[in-house]
C-alpha positions as CSV (number, residue, x, y, z in Angstrom):
1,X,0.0,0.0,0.0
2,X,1.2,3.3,-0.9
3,X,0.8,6.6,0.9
4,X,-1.7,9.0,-0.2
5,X,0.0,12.2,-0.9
6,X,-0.8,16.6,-0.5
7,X,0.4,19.3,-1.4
8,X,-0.5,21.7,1.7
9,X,-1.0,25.2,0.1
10,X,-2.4,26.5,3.6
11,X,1.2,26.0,4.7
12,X,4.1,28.3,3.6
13,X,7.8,28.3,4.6
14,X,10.1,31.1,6.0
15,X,14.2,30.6,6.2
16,X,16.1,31.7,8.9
17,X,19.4,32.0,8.5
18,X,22.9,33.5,9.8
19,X,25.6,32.8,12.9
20,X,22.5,33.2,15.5
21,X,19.8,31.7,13.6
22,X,19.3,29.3,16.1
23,X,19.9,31.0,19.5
24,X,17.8,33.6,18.0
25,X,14.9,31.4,17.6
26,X,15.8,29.3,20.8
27,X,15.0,32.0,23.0
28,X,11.6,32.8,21.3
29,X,9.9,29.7,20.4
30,X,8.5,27.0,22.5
31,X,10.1,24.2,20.9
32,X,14.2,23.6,21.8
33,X,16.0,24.7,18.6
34,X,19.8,24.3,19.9
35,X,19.4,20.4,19.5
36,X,17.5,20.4,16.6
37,X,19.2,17.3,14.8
38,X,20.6,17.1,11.3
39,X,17.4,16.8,9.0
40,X,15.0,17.0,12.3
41,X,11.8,18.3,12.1
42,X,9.9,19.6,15.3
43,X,6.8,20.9,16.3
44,X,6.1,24.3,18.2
45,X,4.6,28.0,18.6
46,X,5.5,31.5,18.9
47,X,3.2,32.8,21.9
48,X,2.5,36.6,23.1
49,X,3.9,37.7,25.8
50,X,1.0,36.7,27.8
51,X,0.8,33.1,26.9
52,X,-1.2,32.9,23.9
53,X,-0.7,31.1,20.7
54,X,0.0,33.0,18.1
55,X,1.7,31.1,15.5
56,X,1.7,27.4,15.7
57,X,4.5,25.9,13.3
58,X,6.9,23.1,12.3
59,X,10.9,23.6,12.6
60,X,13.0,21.9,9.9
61,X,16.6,21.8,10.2
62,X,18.3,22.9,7.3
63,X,22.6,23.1,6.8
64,X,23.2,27.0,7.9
65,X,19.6,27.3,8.7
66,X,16.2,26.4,10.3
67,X,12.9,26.1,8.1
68,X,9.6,27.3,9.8
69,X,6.8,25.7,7.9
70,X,3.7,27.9,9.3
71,X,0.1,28.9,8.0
72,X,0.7,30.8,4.3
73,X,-1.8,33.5,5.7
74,X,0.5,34.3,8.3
75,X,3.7,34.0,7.1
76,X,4.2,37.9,6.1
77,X,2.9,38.3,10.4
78,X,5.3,36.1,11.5
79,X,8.3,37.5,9.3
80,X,7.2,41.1,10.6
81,X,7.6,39.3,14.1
82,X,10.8,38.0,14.0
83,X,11.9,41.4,12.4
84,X,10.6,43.3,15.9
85,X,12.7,40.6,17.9
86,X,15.5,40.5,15.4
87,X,17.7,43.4,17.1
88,X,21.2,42.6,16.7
89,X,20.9,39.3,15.9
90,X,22.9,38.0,13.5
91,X,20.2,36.6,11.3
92,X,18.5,36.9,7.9
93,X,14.8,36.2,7.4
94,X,13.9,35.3,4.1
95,X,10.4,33.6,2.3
96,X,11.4,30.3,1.0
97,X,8.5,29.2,-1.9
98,X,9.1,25.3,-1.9
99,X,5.9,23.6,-1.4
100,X,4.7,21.8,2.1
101,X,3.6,18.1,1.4
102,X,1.8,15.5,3.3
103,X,1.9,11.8,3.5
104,X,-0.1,9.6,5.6
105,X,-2.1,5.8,5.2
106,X,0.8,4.2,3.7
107,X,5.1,3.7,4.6
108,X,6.4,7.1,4.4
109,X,7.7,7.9,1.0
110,X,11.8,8.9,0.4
111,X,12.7,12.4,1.8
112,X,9.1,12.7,3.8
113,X,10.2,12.8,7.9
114,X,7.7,11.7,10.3
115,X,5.0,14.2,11.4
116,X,6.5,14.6,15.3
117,X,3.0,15.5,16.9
118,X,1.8,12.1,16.7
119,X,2.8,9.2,14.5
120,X,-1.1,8.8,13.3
121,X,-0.4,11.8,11.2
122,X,1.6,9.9,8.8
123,X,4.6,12.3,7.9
124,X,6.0,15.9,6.0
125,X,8.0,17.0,3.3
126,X,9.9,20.5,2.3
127,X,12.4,18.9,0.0
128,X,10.3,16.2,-2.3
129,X,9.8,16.4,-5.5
130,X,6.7,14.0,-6.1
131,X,3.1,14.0,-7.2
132,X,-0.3,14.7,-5.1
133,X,-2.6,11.8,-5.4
134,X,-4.8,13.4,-2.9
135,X,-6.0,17.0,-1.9
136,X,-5.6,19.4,1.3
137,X,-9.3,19.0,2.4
138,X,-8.3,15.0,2.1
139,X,-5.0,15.5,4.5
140,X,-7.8,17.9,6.7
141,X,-10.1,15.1,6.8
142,X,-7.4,12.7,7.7
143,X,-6.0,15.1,10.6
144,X,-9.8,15.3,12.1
145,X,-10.2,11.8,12.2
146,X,-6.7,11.3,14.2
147,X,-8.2,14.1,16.5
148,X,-5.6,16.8,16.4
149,X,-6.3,20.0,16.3
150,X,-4.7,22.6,13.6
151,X,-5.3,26.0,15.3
152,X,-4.9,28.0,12.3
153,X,-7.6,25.8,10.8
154,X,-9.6,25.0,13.8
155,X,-9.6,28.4,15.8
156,X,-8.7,31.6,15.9
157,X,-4.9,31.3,17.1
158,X,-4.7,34.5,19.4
159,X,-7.9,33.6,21.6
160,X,-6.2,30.6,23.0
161,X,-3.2,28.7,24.9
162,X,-1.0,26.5,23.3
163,X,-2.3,24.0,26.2
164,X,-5.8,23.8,25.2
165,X,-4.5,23.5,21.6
166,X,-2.8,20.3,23.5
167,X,0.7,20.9,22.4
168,X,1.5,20.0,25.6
169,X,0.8,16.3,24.4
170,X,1.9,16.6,21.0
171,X,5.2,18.0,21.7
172,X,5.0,21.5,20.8
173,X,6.3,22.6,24.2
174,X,10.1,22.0,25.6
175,X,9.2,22.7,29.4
176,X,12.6,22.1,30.0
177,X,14.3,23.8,27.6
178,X,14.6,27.5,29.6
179,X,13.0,31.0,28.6
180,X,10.4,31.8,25.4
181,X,7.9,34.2,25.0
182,X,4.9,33.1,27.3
183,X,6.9,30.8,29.0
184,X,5.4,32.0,33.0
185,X,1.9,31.3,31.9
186,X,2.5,28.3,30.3
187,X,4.7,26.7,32.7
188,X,2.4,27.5,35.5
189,X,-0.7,25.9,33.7
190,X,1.1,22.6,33.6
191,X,2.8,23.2,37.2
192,X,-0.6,23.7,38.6
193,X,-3.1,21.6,36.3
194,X,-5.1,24.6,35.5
195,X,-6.1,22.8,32.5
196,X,-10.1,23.7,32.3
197,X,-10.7,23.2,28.6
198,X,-8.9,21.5,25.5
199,X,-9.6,21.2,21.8
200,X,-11.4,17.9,21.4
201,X,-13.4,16.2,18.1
202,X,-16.7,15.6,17.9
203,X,-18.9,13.3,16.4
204,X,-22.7,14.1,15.2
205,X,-25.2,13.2,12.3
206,X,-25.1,15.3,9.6
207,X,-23.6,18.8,8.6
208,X,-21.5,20.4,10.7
209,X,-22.9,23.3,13.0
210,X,-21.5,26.8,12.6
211,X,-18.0,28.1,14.1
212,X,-19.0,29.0,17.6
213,X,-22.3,27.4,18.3
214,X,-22.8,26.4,22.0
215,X,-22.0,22.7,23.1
216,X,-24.3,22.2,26.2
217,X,-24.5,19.8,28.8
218,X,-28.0,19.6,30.0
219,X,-28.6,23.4,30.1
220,X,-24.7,24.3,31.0
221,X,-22.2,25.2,28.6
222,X,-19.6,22.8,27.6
223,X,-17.5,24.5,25.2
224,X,-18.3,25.9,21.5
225,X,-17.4,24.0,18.2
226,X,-14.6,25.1,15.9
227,X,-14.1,24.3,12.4
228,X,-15.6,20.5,11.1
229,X,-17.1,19.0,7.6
230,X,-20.0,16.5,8.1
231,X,-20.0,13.8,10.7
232,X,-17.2,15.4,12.9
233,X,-15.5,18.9,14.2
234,X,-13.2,20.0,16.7
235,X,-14.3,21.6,19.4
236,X,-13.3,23.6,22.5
237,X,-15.0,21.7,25.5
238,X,-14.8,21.9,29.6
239,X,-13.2,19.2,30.5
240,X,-15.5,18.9,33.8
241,X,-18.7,18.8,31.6
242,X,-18.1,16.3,29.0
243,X,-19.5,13.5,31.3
244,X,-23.7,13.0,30.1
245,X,-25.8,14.2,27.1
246,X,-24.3,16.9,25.2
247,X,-26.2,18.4,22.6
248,X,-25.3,21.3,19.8
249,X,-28.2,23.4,18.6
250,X,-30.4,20.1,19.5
251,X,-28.5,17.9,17.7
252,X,-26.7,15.2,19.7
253,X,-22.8,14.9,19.8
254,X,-20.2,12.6,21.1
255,X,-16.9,13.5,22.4
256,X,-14.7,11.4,20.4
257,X,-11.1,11.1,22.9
258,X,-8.6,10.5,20.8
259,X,-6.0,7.6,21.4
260,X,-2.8,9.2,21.9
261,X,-4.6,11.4,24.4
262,X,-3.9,9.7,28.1
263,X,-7.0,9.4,29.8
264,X,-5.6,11.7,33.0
265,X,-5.0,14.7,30.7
């Protein structure tokens, strides 16, 4: 069986280059970019100051330089960004126009690496030169029905933590790794298990409802759904009200817990 194959064209690439490339992005990103292996790829977010996400993004490692793969809508934000922290850093920040590919339901094709949130995903590619035997709303379908969330996709980025995006379980946060923007609130959410909420997939009959309607439990909100196509969505939800009948606009839904999710998180 082969793997099915995408081009992403939501995704766009940005190179950053120079002597302090990667202390310069170490010290801003939530992901550790010092060890960052030859031909790694890693998954991680630049945050606000006060902890939310504002940029979630993949990290490639490139000879004299480190890839971001990020949303193409917000690639000319996040170069503007990394400008503003630039300084006197020692780096150049550039667009890079190769494509963004994905590969999953099959052995990972030559020069694909393997998606590092969860290996359900399948894998990525920056430097293959092959054809697309599938589409992006395929890949999207594929990602919903692995349960992870894309917040670019799923949510608008700035309105939440990177915790209830769970990159706390898909390894988008280093907690060990010393300062990045948004590190205190961060940090302290996982210290303390302030976790109230997380973006979870739903399953219902038919269309999916709008972007925002109300998930209620009995007559108390649970959360509010985010993007979905029919059948399923990802939602925001309470963690301490998905026990019981919850319903969307009438319609009745199922929280649909996603394996690589431990039960205790």
């Amino acid at each position: 069986m082969t793997a099915r194959i995408a081009r992403l064209d939501s995704r766009a690439l940005i190179r950053v280059s120079g002597p302090d490339a990667r202390s310069f992005l170490h010290t801003l990103l939530t992901q550790d970019v010092e060890t960052l292996a030859p031909g790694g790829l890693r998954f991680g977010a630049l945050l606000s100051p006060p902890g939310r996400l504002l940029f979630d993004l993949f990290l490639w490692d490139e000879e004299g330089a480190v890839v971001l793969d990020v949303a193409a809508d917000r690639r000319e934000a996040l170069m503007q960004r990394l400008a503003m922290y630039r300084l006197r850093a020692r780096v150049a920040v550039e667009a890079d126009d190769r494509p963004v590919l994905a590969a999953w339901d099959g052995p990972l094709p030559q020069g694909f690496v393997a998606d590092p949130r969860t290996s359900g995903l399948g894998g990525r590619s920056i430097v293959c030169d092959v054809s697309a035997d599938a589409t992006e709303d395929d890949w999207q379908a594929h990602r919903l029905a692995v349960g992870v969330p894309d917040p670019t996709a799923d949510a608008a980025s700035d309105k939440v933590y990177p915790i209830e995006a769970n990159f706390d379980l898909l390894g988008g946060i280093d907690f060990q790794k010393g300062c990045f923007v948004g590190q205190e609130t961060t940090s302290r959410m996982k210290r303390r298990g302030a976790i109230k909420t997380r973006m979870l997939p739903i399953a219902f009959d038919g269309p999916p409802p709008p972007f925002g309607a109300e998930v209620l439990n009995g007559d108390l909100r649970a959360g509010e759904v985010l993007s979905g196509r029919d059948g399923a969505a990802m939602a925001l939800l309470r963690l301490d009200r998905l026990e019981g009948a919850l319903t969307v606009e009438g319609r009745p839904v199922t929280v649909r817990r996603p394996a690589w999710i431990a039960p205790s998180a």
